[in-house]
C-alpha positions in Angstrom: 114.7 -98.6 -137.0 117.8 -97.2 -135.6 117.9 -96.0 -131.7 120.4 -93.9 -130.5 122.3 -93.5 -127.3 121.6 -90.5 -125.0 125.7 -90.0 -125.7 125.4 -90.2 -129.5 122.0 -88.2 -129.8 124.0 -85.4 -128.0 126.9 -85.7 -130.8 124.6 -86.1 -133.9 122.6 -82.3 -132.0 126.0 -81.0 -131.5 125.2 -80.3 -127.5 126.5 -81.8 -124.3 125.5 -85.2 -123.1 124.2 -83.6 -120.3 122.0 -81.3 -122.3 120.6 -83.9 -124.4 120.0 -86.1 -120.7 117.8 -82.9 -119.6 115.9 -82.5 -122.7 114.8 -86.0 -122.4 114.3 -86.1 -118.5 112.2 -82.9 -119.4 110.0 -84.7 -122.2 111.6 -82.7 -125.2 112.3 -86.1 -126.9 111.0 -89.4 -126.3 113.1 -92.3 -125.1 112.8 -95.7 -123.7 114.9 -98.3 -122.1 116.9 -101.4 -123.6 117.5 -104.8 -122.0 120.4 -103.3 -120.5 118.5 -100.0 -119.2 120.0 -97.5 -121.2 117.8 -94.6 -122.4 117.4 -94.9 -126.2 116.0 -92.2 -128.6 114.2 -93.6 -131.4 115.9 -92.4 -134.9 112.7 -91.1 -136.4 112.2 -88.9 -133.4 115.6 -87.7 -133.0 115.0 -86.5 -136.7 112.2 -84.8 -136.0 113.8 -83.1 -133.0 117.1 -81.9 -134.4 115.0 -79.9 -137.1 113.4 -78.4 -134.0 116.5 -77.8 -131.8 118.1 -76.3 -135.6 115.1 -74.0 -135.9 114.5 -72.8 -132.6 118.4 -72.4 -131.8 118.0 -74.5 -128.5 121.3 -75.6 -128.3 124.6 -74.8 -125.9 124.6 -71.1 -126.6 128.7 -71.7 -125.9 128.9 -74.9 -127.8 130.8 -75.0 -131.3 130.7 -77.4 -134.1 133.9 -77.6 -136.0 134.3 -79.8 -139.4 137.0 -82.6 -139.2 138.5 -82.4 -142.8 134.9 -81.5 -143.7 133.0 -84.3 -142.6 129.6 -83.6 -140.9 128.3 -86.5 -138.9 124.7 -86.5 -138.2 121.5 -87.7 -139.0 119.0 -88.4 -142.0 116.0 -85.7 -141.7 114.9 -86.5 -145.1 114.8 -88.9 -148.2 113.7 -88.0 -151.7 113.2 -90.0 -154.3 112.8 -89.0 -157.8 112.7 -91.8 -161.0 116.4 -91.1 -161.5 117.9 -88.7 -158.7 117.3 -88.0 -154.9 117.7 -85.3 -152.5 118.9 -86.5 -149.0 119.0 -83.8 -146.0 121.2 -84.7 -143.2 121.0 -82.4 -139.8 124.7 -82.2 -138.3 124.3 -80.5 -135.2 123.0 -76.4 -135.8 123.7 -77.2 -139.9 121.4 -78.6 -142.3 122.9 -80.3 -145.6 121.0 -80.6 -148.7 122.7 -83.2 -150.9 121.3 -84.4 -154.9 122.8 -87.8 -156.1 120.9 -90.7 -157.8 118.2 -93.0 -156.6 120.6 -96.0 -157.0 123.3 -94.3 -154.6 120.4 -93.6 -152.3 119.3 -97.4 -152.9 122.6 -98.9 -152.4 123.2 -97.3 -148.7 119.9 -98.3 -147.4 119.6 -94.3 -146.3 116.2 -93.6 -144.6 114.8 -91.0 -142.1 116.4 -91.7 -138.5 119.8 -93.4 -139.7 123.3 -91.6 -138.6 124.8 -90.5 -142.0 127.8 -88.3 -142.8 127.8 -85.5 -145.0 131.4 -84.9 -146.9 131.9 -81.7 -148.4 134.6 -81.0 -151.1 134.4 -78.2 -153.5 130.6 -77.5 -154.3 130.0 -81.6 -154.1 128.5 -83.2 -151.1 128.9 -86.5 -150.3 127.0 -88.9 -148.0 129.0 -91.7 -146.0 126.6 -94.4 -144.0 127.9 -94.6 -140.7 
């Protein structure tokens, strides 16, 4: 499983490094140390608390999230699989993305719950990049 950086769970929530530091001094989200005693967030966990932040508008009343040439960065909230299609929901900050494309697609970039994903929007199609 994927663990994140205090620095890139604050990017993925679209807040401050310094909020997400507080939220995790304060027990909002779990973390725990590597070998080289950085705080790391688990990716499962920082799923489960960017639906919460997104839901409870917790974030940087003052912060705002602009789209790069439409991209989304954030992360994988949830995976479903049908026979043939899947739905894949990516949190980017304050903005969920509901996506539909085929199990294979879904398959072939190993996309799971807790994994950084991007979320490309042109026209009424969205498209998901691994990152």
């Amino acid at each position: 499983m994927q663990s994140y950086t205090i620095g890139q769970a604050a990017r993925l929530l679209g807040v401050s490094p310094d909020t997400a530091r507080r939220w995790a001094d304060a027990g909002r989200v779990a973390t725990h140390r590597d070998d080289g005693g950085r705080r790391l967030i688990d990716g499962r966990d920082l799923a489960a608390f960017s639906i919460e932040v997104a839901q409870g508008g917790n974030g940087e009343e003052d912060a705002s999230y602009t789209s790069a040439r439409n991209a989304f960065p954030g992360i994988v909230t949830a995976v479903k699989l049908g026979d043939v299609a899947a739905q894949v929901e990516i949190q980017a900050g304050p903005h969920r993305l509901v996506s539909l494309l085929t199990r294979e697609a879904v398959e072939e970039l190993g996309l799971e719950v807790g994994m950084q994903a991007t979320a490309r929007v042109k026209s009424t199609s969205v498209h998901i990049d691994r990152t």
